[in-house]
C-alpha positions as CSV (number, residue, x, y, z in Angstrom):
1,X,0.0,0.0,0.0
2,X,1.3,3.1,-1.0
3,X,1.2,6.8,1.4
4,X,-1.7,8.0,-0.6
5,X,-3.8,4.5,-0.8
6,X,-6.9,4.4,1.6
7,X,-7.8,1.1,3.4
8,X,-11.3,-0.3,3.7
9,X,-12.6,1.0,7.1
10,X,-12.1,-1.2,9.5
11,X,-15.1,-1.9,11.3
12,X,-16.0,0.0,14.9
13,X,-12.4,1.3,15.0
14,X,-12.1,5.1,15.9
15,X,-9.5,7.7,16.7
16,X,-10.7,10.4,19.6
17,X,-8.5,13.3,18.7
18,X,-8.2,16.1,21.1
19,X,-6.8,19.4,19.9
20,X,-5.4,21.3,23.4
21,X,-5.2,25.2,22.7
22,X,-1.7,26.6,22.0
23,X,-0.1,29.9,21.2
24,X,-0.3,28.6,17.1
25,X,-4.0,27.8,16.5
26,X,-3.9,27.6,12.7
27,X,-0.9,25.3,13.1
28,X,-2.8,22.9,15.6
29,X,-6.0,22.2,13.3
30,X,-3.5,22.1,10.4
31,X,-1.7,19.1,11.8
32,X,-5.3,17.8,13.6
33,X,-6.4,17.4,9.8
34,X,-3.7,15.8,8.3
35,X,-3.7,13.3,11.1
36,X,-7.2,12.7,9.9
37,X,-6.5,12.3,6.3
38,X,-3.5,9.4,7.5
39,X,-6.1,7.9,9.6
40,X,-8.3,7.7,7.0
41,X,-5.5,6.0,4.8
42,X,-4.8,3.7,7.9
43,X,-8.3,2.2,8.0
44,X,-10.0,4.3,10.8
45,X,-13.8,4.1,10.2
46,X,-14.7,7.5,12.4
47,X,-12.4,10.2,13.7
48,X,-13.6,12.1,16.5
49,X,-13.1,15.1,18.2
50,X,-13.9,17.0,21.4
51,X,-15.2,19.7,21.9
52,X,-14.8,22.6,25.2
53,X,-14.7,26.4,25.9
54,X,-12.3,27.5,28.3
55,X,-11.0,24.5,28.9
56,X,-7.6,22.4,27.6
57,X,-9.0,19.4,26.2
58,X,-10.4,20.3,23.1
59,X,-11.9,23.1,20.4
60,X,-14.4,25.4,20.9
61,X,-16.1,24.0,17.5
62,X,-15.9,20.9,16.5
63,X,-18.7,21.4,13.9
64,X,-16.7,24.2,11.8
65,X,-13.9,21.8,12.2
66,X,-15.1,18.8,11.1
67,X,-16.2,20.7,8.0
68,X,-12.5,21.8,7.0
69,X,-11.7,18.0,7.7
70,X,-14.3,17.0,5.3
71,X,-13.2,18.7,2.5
72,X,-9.4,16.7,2.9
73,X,-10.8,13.5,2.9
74,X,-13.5,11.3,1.1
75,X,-14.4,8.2,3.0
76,X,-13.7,8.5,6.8
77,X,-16.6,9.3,9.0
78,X,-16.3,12.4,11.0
79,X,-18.2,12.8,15.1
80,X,-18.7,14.8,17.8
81,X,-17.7,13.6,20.6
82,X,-19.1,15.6,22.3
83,X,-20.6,19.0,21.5
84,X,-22.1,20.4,25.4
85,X,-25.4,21.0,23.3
86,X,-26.4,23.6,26.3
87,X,-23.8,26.3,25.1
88,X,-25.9,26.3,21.6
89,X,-29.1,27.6,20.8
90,X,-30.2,23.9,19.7
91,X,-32.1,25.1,16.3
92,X,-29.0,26.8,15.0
93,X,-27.3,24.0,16.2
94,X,-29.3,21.2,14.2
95,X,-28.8,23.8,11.3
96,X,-24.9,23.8,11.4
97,X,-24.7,20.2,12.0
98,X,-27.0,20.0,9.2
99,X,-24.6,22.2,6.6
100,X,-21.6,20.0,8.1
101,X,-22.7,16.5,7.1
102,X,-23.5,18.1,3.7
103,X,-20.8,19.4,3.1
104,X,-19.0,15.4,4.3
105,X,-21.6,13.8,2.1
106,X,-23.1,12.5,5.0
107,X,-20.1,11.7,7.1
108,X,-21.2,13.4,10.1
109,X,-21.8,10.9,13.5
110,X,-23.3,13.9,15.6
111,X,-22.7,13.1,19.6
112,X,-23.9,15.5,22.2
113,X,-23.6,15.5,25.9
114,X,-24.0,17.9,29.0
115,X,-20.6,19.1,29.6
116,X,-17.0,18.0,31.2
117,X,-17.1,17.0,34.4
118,X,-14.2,17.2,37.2
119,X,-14.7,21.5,37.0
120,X,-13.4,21.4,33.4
121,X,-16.7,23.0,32.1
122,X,-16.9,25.8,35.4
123,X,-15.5,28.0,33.3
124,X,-17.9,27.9,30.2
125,X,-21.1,28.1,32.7
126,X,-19.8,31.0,34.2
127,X,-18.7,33.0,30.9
128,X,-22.3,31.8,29.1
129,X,-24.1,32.7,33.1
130,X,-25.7,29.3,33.3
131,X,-26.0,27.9,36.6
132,X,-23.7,24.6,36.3
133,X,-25.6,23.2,39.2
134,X,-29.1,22.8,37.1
135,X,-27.0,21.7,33.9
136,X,-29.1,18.0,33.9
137,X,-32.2,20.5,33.3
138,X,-30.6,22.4,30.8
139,X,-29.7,19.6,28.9
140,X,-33.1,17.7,29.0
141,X,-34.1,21.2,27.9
142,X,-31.8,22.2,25.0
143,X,-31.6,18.0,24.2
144,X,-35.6,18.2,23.5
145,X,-35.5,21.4,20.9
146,X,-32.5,19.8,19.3
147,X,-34.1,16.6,18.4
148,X,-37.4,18.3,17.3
149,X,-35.6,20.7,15.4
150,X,-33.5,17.8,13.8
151,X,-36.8,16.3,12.6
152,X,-36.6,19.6,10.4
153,X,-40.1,21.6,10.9
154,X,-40.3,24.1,14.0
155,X,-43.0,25.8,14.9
156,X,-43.0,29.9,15.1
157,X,-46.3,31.5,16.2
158,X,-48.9,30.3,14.0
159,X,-46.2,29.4,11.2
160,X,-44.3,26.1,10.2
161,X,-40.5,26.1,9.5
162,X,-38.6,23.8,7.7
163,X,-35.3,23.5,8.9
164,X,-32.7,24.2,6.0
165,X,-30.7,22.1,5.3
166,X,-32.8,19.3,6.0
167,X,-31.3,17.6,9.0
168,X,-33.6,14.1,9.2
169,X,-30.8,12.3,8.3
170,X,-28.7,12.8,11.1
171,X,-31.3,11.9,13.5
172,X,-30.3,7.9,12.8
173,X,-26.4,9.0,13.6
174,X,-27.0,10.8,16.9
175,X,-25.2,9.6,20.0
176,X,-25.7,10.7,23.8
177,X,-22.9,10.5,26.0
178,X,-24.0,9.6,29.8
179,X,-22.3,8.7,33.3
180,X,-25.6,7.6,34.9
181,X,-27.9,4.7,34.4
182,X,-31.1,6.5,34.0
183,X,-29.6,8.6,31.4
184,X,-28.2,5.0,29.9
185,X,-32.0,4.3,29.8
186,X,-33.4,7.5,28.3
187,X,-30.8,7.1,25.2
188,X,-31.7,3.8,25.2
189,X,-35.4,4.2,24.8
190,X,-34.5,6.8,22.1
191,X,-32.7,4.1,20.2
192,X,-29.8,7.5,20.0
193,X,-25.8,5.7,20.1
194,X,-24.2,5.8,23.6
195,X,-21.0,7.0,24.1
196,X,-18.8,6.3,27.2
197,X,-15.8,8.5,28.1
198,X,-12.4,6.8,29.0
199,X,-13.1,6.3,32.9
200,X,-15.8,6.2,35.2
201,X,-15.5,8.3,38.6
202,X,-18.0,5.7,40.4
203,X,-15.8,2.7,40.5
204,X,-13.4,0.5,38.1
205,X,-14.2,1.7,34.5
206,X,-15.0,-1.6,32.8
207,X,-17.7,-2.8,35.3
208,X,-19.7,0.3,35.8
209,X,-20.1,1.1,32.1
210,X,-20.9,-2.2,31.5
211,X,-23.5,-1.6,33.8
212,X,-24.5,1.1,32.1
213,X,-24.8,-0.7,28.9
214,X,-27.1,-2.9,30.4
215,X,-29.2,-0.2,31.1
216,X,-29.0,0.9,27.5
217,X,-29.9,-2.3,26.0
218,X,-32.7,-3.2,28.7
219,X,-34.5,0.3,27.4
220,X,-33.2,-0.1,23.8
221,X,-36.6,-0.9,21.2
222,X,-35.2,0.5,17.8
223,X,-35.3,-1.6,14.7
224,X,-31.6,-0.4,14.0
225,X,-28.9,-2.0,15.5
226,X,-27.8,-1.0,18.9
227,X,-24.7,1.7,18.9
228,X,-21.8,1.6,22.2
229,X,-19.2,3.5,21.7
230,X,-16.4,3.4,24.7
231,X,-13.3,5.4,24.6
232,X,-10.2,4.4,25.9
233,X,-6.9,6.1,25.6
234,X,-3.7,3.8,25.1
235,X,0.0,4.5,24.6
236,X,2.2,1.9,22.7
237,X,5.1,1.2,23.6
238,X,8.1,-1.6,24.2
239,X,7.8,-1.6,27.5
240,X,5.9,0.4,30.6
241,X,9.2,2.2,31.3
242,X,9.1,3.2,27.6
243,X,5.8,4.7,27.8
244,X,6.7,6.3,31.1
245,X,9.5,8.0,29.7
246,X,7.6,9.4,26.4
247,X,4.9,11.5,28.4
248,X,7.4,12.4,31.1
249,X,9.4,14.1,28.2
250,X,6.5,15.7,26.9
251,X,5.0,16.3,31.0
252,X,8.4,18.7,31.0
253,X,7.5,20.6,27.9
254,X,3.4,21.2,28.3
255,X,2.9,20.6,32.1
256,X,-0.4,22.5,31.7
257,X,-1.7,20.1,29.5
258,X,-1.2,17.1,32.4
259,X,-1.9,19.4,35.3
260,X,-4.7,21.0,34.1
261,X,-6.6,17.0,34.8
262,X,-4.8,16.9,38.3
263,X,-1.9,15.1,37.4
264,X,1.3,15.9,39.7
265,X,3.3,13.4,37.7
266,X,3.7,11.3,34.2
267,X,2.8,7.8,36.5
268,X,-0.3,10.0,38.2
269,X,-1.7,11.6,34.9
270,X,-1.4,7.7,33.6
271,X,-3.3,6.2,36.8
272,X,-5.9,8.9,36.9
273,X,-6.9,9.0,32.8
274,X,-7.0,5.4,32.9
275,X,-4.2,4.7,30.4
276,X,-3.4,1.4,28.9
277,X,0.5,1.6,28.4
278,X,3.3,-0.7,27.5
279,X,3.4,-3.3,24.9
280,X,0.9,-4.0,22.9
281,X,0.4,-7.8,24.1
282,X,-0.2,-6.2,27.6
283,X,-2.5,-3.4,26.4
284,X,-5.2,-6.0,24.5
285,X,-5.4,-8.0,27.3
286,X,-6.7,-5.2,29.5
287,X,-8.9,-4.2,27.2
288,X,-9.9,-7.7,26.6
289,X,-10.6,-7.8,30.5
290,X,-12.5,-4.8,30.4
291,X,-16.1,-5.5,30.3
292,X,-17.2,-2.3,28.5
293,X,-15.1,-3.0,25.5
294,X,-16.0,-6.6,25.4
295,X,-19.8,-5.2,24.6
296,X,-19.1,-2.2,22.5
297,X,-19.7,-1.7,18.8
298,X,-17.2,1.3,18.2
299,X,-13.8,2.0,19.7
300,X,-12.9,5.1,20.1
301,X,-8.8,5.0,20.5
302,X,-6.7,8.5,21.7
303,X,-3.7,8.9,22.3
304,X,-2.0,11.5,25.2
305,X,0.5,12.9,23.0
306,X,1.2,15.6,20.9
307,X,-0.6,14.7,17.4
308,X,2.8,16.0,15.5
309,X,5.1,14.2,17.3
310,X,6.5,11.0,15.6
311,X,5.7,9.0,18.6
312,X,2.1,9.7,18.2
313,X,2.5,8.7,14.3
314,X,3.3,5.6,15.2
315,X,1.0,4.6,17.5
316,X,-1.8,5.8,15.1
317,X,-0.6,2.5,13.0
318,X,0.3,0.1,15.5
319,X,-3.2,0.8,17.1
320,X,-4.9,-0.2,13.4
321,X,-2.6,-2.9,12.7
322,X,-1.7,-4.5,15.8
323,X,-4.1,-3.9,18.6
324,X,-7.4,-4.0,16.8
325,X,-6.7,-7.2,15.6
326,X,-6.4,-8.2,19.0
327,X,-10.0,-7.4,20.2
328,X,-13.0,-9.3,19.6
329,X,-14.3,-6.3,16.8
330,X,-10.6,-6.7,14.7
331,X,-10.9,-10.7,15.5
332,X,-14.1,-10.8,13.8
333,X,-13.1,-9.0,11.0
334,X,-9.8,-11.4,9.9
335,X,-12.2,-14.2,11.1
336,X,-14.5,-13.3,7.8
């Protein structure tokens, strides 16, 4: 395969690309595109990316984004994951989501959630004046206009609007991200995707979002097939020390970008983002242990460090071509 061939997409396997702010922002989505378009090459069916205001873990819009990224590539699917719907007014929302998965050719996998937690999102509630205490309302709230407006006619007095473009189809490619198992439910009952973040705060990660699932499947009645989607971040490497020694050196140049979760150290930032490091036999066995990736239907891989370094590169390959084959999506996939 040459550098400018594109693989068939291999099947549930994602990359979860976060795009941390810095002094160069042109230079940041420049490179955050082009690690699309390899990814797209590499066999990666969906890239996502995050969305925040105020806050180092992603852009402040993923939609305009995903829209430049769109017109670089041709087959790669492009999400949200997740746009805090309740900093949107949710009809211009469905309308720029709309424009975006025209302008992919219908690419777009549109996931929504409330917000960061862990005081990420503080900031964005204050600068909007929301009160983040009542932000499970808000989003009920803003969630309900934007699926209505999604089904593309709003009402306006005594008049009918048609939403333009028309935005039906993304209403079968919408995903809800939860923590909770009533939430789990709801997007269950709404037959919507559920996405899961990289670690739970209630317990061990892989048994309380399966637990979740199970709530999402007990509620789920669609005709379509059920949608889990459960990120995890990993870090290649040939050994633990290895991996150790990679975000140390890059702990030392962007310490913000580790402190600002809490982390004090490269083996703290590792322990509390729930990172599976080392070699790659080691890192599909845990995920093979883990019981939310045993039962999910897209993987959505990141990796915590910097998307231009040659490091990261790498891993973006080894992840398609090693570890994936490893789990039971990959294995069912040489299997046929």
């Amino acid at each position: 395969m040459t550098d400018h061939q594109i693989r068939s997409p291999r099947r549930g396997l994602s990359l979860f690309l976060q795009t941390p702010p810095n002094q160069n922002p042109a230079r940041i989505y420049e490179q955050a595109i082009g690690v699309i378009e390899i990814a797209e090459r590499t066999g990666y069916e969906i890239a996502w990316i995050a969305e925040a205001h105020f806050a180092p873990i992603g852009l402040p819009s993923a939609l305009t984004f995903l829209a430049a990224a769109a017109q670089r590539t041709t087959s790669i699917r492009l999400g949200t994951a997740i746009i805090p719907v309740v900093f949107d007014h949710p009809i211009r929302l469905a309308e720029t989501a709309a424009v975006t998965d025209y302008l992919s050719g219908g690419r777009l996998e549109f996931g929504v959630g409330k917000s960061n937690g862990g005081g990420f999102s503080t900031p964005a509630f204050e600068a909007f004046g929301l009160p983040e205490e009542q932000k499970d309302a808000l989003y009920d709230e803003s969630f309900a206009q934007l699926r209505h407006a999604l089904e593309g006619v709003i009402e306006s007095g005594e008049k009918s609007l048609s939403v333009y473009p028309p935005p039906q189809p993304l209403l079968s490619r919408l995903w809800q991200a939860t923590a909770t198992p009533a939430n789990a439910a709801n997007i269950g009952r709404a037959g919507d995707g559920l996405l899961l973040h990289r670690l739970a705060f209630a317990g061990e990660t892989g048994p309380v979002q399966s637990a979740l699932i199970d709530r999402y499947l007990d509620a789920y009645t669609a005709d379509a097939s059920p949608r889990i989607g459960v990120s995890r971040s990993v870090l290649p490497a040939a050994s633990r020390a290895d991996a150790i020694a990679l975000i140390r050196a890059d702990f030392e140049k962007n310490p913000r970008q580790y402190t600002g979760f809490g982390a004090t150290s490269p083996d703290d930032y590792l322990a509390r983002s729930n990172v599976y490091y080392g070699e790659i036999e080691d890192i599909a066995e845990r995920l093979n242990d883990d019981a939310a990736v045993a039962r999910s239907t897209d993987y959505l891989f990141s990796i915590p460090l910097p998307n231009d370094s040659p490091e990261f590169l790498e891993s973006l390959h080894v992840i398609a071509d090693e570890l994936y084959t490893r789990l039971p999506l990959g294995a069912a996939q040489v299997v046929r």
